[in-house]
C-alpha positions in Angstrom: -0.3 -36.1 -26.4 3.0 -34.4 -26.2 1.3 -31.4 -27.5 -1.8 -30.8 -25.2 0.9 -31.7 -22.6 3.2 -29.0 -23.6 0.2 -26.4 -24.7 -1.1 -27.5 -20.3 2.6 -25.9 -19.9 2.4 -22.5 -21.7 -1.0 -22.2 -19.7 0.8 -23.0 -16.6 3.3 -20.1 -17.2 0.7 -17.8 -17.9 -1.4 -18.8 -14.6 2.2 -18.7 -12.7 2.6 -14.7 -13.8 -0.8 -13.7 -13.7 -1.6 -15.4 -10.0 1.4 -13.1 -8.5 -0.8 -10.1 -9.9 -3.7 -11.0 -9.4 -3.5 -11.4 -6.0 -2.0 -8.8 -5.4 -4.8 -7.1 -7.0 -7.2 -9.0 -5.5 -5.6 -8.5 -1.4 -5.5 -4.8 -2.8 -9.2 -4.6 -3.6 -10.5 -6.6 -0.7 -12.5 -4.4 1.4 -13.3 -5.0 4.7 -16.3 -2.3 6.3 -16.4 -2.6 9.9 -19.5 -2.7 11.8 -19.8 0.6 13.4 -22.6 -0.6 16.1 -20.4 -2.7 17.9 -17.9 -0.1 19.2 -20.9 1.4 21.3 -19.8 1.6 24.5 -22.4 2.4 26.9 -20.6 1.8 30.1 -17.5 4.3 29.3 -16.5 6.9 31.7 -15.0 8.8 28.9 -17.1 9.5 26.2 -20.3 9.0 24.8 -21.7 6.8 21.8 -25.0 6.3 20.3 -25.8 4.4 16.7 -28.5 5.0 14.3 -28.8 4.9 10.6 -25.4 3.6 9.7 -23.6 6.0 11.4 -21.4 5.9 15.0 -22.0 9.0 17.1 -19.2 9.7 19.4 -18.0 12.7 21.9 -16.1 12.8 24.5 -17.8 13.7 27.7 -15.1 16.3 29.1 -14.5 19.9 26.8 -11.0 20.1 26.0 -10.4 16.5 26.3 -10.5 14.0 22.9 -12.2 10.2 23.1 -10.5 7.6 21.0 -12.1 4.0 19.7 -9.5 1.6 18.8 -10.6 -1.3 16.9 -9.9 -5.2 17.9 -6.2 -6.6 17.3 -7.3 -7.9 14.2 -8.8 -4.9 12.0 -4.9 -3.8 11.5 -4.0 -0.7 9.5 -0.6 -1.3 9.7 0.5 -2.3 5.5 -3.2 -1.5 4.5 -5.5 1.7 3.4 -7.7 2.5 6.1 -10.9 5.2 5.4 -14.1 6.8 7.2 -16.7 8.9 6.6 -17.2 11.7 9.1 -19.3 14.8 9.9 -19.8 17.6 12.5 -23.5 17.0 13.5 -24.2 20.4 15.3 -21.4 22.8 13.6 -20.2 22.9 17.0 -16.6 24.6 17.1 -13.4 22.7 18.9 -10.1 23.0 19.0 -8.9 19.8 18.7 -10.6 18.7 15.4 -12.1 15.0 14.8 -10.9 12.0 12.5 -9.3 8.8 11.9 -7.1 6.9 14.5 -4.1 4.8 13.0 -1.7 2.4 13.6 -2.9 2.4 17.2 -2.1 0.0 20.1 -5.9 -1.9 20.6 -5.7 -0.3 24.0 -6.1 3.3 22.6 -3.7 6.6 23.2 -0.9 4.3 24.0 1.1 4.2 20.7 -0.5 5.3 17.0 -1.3 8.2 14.9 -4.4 10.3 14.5 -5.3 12.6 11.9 -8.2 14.8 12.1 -9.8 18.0 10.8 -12.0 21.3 11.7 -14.1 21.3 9.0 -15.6 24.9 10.4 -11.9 26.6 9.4 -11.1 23.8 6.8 -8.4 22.6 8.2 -6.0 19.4 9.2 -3.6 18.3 11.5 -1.4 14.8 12.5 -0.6 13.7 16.2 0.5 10.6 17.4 -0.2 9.2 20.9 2.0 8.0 23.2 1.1 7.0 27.5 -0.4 10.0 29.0 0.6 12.6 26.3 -0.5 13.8 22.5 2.7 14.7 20.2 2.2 17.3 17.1 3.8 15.8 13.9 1.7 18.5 11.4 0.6 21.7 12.8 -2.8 22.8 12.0 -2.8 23.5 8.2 -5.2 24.8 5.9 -6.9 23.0 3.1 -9.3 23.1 0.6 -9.8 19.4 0.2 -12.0 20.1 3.2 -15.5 20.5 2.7 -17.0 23.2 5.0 -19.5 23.3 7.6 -21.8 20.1 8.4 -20.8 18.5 4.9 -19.0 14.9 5.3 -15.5 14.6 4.7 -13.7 11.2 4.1 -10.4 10.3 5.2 -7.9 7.9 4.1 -4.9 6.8 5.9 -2.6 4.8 3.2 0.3 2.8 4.0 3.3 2.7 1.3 6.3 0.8 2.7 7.7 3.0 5.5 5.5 6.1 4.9 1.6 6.9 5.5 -0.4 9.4 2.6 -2.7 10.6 4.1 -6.0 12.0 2.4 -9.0 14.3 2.2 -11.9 13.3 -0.2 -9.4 11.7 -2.2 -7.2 14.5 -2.3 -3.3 13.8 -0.8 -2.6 16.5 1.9 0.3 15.1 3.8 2.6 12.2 3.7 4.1 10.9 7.1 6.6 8.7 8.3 5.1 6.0 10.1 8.1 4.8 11.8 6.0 5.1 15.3 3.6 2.7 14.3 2.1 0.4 16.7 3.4 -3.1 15.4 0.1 -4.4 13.5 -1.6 -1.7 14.8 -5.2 -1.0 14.1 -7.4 1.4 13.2 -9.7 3.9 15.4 -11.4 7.0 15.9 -11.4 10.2 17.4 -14.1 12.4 18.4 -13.9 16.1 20.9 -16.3 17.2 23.3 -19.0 17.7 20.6 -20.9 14.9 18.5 -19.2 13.5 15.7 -21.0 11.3 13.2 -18.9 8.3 11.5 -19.7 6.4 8.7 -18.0 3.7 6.6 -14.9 2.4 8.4 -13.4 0.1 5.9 -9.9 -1.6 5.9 -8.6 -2.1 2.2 -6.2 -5.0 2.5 -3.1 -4.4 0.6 -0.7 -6.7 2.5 1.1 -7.5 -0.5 2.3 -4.2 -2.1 5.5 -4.2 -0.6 6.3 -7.5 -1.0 7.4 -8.1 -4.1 11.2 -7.6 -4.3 14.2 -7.1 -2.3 15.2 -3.1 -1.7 18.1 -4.4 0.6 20.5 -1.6 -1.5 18.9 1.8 -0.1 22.4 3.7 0.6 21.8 4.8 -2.7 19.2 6.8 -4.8 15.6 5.8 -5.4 13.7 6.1 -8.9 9.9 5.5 -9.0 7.3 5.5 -11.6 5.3 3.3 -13.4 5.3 1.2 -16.4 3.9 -1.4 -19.2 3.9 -4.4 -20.0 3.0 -6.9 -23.0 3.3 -10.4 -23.1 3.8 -13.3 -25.7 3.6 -17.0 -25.4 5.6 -18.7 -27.4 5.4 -21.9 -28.5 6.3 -25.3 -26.3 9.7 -26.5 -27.3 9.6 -30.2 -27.4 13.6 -30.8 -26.3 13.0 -28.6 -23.1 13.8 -30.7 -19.9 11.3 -29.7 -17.3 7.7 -28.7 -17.7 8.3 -25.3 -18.4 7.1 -22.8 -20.6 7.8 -19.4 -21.8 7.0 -15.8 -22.7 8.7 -12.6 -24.0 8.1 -9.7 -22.6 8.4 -5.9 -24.3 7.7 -3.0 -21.0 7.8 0.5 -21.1 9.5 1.9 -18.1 7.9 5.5 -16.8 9.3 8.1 -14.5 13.1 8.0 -13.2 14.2 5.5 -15.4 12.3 6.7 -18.8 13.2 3.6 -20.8 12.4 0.0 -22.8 13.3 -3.6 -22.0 13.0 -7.0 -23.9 13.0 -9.9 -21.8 12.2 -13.5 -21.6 10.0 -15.4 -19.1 9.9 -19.3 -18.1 8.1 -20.6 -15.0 6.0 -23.6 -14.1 3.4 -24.6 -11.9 3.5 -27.2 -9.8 0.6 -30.0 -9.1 -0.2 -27.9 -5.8 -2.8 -25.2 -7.2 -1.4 -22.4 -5.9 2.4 -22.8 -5.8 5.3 -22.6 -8.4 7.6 -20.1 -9.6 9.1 -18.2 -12.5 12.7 -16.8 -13.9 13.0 -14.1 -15.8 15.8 -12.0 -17.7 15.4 -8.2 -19.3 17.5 -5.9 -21.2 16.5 -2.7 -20.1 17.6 0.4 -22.4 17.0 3.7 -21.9 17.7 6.8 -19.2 18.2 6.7 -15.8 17.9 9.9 -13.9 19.6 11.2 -16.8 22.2 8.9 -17.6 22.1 6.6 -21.1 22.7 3.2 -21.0 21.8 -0.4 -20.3 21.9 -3.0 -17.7 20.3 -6.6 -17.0 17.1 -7.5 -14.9 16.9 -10.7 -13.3 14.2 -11.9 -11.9 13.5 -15.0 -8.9 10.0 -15.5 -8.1 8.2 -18.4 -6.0 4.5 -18.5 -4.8 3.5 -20.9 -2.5 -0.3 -21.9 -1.6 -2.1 -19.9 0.9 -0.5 -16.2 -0.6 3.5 -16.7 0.2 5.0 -14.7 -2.4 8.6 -13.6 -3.0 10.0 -11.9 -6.2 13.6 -10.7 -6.2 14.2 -8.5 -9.1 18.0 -7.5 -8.8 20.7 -5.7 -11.8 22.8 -8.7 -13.1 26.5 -7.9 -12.2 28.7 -6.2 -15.0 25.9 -5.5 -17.3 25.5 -1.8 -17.4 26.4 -0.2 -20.9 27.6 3.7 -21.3 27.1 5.9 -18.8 25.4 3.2 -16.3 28.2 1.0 -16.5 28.8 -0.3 -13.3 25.4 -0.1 -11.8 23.8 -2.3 -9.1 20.6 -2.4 -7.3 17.4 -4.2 -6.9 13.9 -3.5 -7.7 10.4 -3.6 -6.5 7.5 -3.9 -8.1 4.4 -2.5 -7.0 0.6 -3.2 -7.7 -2.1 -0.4 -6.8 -5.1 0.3 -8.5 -4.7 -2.0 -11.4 -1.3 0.3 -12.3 2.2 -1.1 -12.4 4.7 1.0 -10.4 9.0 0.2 -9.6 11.2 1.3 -6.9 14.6 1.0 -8.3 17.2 1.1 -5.8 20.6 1.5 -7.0 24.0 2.3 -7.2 26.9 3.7 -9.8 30.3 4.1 -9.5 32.0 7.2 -8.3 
């Protein structure tokens, strides 16, 4: 008995680390495509919009004047990845270009971001709104991410932390602050005086990228990249007090801090399906924005039914070896795409 009991433990661990990623995979790949025909508005006295076939036709009814849609309070962009499919139905010239609305006030042109294109001249720019007024962040630019002429072009708005990429057919053109973001703003759209054909609104919900791990230590520098990681249970011990169980870990650390760590895991899940927590403790060796040395990891994390989750990954005090002696900081770990990334904010000695 004590063995299937213990063997229900080592399973338990391993449902504990994989629930934190896999939920953050899965918020990450839950897409949500808006319904296009109900932002007709038929009674507005500032633009006009039609549906047919899939696709949201919108212009404004004045020339020289822009018409934005703002979706409902709860179709935020704010923390997600927010995309649409768009086209120039007559080839129809304007200066003021035609795209995505983000991080918007539901009441639209208040407070948010827009970031359109002319596809006739292939080219992009970034405003965002406040009462009465349209500021310039990114001055008309060229791009060839930009397919010409009446093709559709898709555009991505993607949030990462404090910062918005922004995209053309998958292709990064510009990254923003977004420190003028409506709080949980939404998404929207914005169309000229001539017709604009929209397609494929989707929120991708990614609410939990950010969240795992404290970067309270940001005086100092930042190192980012990716890395691997292998597990390996290992076997119940029967002495252990608590229902715990454990794996090591062997990573591969990519980027800023090019180096290897061996670690050890123990966590446990409690009878609530959903909730428990691990501890963790790494030896990370390697370089660090071209210092050698080595330092501690420590790791805190709790998840709680109904998608709480914390992880604090923070440099155990005194470790650092050779020339990272000294060193603090915290890290956070980031899930997109299926790929592993860090932000390792820290701090040596001067």
């Amino acid at each position: 008995m004590a063995n299937t009991f213990n063997g229900r433990l080592l399973v338990s661990l391993i449902l504990v680390v994989l629930a934190f990623v896999a939920n953050l995979a899965a918020q990450e790949s839950q897409t949500e495509k808006l319904d296009l025909e109900e932002w007709v508005k038929p009674n507005s006295i500032w633009g006009r919009t039609s549906y047919k076939d899939g696709e949201l036709f919108a212009r404004s009814i004045r020339k020289g004047y822009y018409y934005v849609l703002a979706a409902t309070e709860d179709k935020v962009s704010v923390g997600n990845t927010v995309s649409v499919s768009l086209r120039n139905v007559n080839g129809a010239a304007t200066p003021l270009g035609y795209g995505i609305v983000f991080h918007s006030n539901p009441t639209p042109l208040v407070k948010g971001y827009a970031f359109v294109i002319d596809s006739l001249r292939r080219r992009y720019r970034v405003m965002r709104h406040v009462p009465k007024d349209e500021l310039t962040i990114v001055k008309w630019k060229p791009s060839t991410a930009i397919n010409a002429g009446l093709e559709s072009n898709v555009l991505t708005a993607k949030d990462i932390g404090d910062s918005t990429e922004l995209y053309v057919n998958g292709t990064l053109v510009e990254t923003i602050s977004n420190e003028h973001a409506f709080p949980n703003g939404v998404v929207g759209l914005y169309a000229p005086a001539i017709t604009i054909a929209f397609k494929d609104l989707t929120i991708r919900h990614q609410q939990m990228s950010g969240s795992f791990g404290d970067m309270s230590d940001t005086d100092g520098p930042i190192a980012k990249g990716t890395f691997d990681v292998k597990t390996t249970p290992q076997p119940a011990d029967d002495a252990a007090a608590g229902p715990f169980g454990r794996l090591f870990l062997d990573k591969k650390f990519h980027g800023d801090l090019d180096a290897v760590s061996k670690g050890q895991m123990m966590g446990a899940q409690t009878e609530t399906e959903g909730s428990g927590a691990y501890v963790a403790l790494e030896q990370v060796t390697g370089t660090l924005a071209g210092k050698k040395g080595s330092f501690m990891l420590m790791h805190n994390g709790t998840m709680q039914k109904g998608g709480n989750f914390v992880l604090n990954v923070s440099v155990v005090p005194d470790s650092g070896t050779g020339d990272l002696k000294g060193i603090s900081g915290t890290m956070k770990i980031i899930i997109e795409d299926k790929k592993h990334l860090y932000e390792f904010s820290y701090s040596l000695p001067k």
